[in-house]
Backbone as ProteinMPNN parsed JSONL, in Angstrom:
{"seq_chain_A": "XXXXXXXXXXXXXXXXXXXXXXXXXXXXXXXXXXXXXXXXXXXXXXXXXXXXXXXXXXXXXXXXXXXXXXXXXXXX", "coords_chain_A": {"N_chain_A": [[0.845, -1.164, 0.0], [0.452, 2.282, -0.783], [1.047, 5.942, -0.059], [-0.697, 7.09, -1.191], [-2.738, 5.58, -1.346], [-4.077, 5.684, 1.106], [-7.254, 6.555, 2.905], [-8.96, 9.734, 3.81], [-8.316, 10.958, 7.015], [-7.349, 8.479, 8.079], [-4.803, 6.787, 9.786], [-1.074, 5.612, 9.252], [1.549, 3.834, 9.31], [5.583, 5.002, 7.358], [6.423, 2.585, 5.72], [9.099, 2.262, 3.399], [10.793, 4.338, 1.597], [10.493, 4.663, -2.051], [11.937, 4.971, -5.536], [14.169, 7.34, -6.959], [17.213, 8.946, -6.197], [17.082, 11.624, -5.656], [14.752, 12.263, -4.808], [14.255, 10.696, -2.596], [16.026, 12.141, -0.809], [14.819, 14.163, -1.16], [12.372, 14.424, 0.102], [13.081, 13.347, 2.73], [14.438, 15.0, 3.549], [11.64, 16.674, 4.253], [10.801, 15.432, 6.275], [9.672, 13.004, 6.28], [10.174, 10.101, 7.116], [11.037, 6.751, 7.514], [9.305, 4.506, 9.774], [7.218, 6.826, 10.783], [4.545, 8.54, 11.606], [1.42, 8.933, 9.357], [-0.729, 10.943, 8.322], [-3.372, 11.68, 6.467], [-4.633, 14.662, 5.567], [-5.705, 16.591, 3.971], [-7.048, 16.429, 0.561], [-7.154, 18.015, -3.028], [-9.664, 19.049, -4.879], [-9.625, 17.455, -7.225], [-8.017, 15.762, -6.478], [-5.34, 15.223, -6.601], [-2.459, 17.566, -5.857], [-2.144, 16.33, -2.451], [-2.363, 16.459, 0.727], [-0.28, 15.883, 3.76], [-0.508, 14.854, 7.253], [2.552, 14.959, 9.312], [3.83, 14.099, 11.875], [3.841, 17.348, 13.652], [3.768, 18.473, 11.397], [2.5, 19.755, 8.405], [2.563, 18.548, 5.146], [2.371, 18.99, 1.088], [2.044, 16.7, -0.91], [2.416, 15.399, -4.379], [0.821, 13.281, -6.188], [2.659, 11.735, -7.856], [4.501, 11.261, -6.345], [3.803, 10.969, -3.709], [3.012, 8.122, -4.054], [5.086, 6.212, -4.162], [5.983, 6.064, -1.558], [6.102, 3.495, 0.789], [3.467, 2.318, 2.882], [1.902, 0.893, 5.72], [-1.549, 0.354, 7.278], [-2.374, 1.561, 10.339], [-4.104, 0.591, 13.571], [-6.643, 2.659, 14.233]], "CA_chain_A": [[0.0, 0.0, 0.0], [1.729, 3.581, -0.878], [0.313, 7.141, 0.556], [-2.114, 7.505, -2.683], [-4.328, 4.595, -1.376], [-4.982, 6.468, 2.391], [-7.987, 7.666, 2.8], [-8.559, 10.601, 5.023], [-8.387, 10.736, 8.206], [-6.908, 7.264, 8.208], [-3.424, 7.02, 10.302], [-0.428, 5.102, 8.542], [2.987, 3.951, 9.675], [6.203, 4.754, 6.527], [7.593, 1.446, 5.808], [9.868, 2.634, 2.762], [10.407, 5.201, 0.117], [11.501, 4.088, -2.996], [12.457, 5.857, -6.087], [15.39, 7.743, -7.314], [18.024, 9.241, -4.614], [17.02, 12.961, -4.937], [13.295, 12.11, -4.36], [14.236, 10.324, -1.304], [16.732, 12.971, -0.11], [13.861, 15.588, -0.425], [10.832, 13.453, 1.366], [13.703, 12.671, 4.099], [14.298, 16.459, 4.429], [11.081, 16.724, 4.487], [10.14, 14.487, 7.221], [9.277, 12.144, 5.537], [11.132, 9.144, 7.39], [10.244, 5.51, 8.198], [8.542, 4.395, 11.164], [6.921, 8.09, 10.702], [2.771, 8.021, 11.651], [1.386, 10.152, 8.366], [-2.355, 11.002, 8.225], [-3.428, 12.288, 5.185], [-5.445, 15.661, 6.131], [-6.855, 17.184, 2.816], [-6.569, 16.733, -1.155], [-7.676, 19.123, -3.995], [-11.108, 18.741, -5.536], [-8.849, 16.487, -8.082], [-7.287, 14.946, -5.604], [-3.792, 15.561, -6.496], [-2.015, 17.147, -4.972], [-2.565, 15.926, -1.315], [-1.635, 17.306, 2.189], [-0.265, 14.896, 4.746], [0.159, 15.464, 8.527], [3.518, 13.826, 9.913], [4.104, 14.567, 13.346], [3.06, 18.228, 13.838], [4.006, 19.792, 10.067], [1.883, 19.429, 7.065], [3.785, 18.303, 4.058], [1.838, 18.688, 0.295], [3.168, 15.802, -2.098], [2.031, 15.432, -5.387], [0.257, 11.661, -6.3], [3.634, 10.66, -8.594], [6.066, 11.328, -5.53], [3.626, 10.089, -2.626], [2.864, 6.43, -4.887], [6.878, 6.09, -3.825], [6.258, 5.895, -0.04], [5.073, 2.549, 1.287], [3.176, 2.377, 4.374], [0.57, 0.388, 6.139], [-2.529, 1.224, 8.494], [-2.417, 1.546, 12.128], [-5.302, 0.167, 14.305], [-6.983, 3.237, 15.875]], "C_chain_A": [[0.902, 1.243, 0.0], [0.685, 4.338, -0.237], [-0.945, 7.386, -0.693], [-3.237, 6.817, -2.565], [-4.694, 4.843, 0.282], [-5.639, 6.701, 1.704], [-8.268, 8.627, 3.698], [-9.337, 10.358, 6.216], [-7.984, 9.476, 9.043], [-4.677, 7.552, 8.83], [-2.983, 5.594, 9.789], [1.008, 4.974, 9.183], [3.724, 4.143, 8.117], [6.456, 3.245, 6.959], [8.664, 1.738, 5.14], [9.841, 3.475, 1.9], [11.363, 4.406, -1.076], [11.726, 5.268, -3.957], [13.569, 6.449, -6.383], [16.002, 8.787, -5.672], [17.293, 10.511, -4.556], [15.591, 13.202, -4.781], [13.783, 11.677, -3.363], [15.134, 10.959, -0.506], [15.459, 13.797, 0.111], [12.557, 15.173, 0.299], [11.689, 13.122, 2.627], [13.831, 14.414, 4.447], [12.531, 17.032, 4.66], [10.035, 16.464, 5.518], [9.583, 13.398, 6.917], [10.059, 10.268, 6.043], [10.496, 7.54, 7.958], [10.024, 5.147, 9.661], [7.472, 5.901, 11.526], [5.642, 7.603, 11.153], [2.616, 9.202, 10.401], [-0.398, 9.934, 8.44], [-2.963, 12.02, 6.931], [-5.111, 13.344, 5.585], [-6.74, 16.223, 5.002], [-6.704, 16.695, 1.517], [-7.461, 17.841, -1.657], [-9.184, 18.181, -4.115], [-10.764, 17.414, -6.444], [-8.532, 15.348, -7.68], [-5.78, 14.509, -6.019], [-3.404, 17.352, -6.87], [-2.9, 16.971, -3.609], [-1.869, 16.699, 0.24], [-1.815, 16.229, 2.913], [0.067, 15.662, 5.666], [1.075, 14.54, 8.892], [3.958, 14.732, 10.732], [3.012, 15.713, 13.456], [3.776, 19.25, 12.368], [2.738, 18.951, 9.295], [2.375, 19.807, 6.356], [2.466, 18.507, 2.195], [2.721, 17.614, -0.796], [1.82, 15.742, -3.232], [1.922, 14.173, -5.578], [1.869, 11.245, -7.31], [4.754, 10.807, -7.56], [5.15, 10.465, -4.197], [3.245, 8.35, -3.103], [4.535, 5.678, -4.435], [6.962, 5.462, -2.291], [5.066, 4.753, 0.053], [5.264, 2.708, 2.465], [2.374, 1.26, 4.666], [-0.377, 0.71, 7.592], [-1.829, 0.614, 9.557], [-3.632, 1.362, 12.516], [-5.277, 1.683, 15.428], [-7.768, 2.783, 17.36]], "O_chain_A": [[1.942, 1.283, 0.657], [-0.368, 3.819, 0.133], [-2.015, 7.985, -0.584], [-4.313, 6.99, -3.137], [-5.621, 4.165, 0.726], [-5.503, 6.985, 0.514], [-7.671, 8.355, 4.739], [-10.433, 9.842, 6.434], [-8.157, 9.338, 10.254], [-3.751, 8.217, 8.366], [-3.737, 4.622, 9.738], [1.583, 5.997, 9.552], [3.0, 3.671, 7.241], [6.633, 2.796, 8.091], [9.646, 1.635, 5.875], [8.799, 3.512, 1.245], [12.446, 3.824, -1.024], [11.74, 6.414, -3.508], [14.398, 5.764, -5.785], [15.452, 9.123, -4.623], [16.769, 10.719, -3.462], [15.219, 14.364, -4.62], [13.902, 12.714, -2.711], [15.213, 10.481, 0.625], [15.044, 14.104, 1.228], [11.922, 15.906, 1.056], [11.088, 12.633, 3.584], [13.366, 14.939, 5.458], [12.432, 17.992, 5.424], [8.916, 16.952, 5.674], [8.816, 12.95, 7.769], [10.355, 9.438, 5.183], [9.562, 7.416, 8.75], [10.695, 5.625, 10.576], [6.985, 5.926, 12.656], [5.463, 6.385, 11.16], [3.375, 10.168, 10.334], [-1.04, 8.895, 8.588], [-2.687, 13.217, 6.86], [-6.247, 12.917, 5.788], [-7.968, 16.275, 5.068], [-5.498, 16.45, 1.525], [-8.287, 18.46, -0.986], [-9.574, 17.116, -3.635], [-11.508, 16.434, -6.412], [-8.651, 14.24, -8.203], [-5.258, 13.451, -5.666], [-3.853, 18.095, -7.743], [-4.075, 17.332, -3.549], [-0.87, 17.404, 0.382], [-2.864, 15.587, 2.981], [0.656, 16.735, 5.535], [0.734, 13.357, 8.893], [4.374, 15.863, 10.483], [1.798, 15.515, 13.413], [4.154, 20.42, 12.406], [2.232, 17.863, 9.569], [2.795, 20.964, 6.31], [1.455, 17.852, 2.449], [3.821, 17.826, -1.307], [0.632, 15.964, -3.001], [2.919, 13.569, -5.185], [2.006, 10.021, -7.308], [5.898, 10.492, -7.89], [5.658, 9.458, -3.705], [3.282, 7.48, -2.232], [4.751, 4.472, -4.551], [7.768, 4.613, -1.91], [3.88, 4.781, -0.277], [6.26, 3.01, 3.124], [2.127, 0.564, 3.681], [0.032, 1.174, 8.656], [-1.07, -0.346, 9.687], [-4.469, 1.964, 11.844], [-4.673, 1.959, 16.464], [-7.757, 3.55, 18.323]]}, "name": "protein", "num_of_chains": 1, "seq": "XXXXXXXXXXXXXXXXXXXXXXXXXXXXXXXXXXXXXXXXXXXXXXXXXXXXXXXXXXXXXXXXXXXXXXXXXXXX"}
């Protein structure tokens, strides 16, 4: 499961990012890091792009960079 198949309000542990290095340099400066909790807050009308919450920032990724990050749910 990647971040593109949350739905909202649904909480998520990272397991991995994949992808090329300077996508996963800028999702790691980003916060973006495994074991992370990410909750996916809003999307567009479109629904890309998306706004995730990880920790206490909100991050916007765009559906061909968050499809990169695998996660899976958390039992609230």
């Amino acid at each position: 499961m990647t971040l593109t198949d949350v739905q909202k309000k649904q909480t998520c542990r990272i397991l991995a990012i994949k992808g090329p290095d300077n996508l996963r340099q800028r999702l790691t400066a980003l916060g973006v890091l495994r074991g992370q909790m990410v909750r996916l807050s809003a999307s567009t009308l479109w629904g890309d792009p998306r706004t995730y919450a990880i920790g206490r920032q909100q991050i916007c990724l765009r559906n061909d960079d968050a499809c990169m990050v695998e996660v899976e749910l958390c039992d609230d």
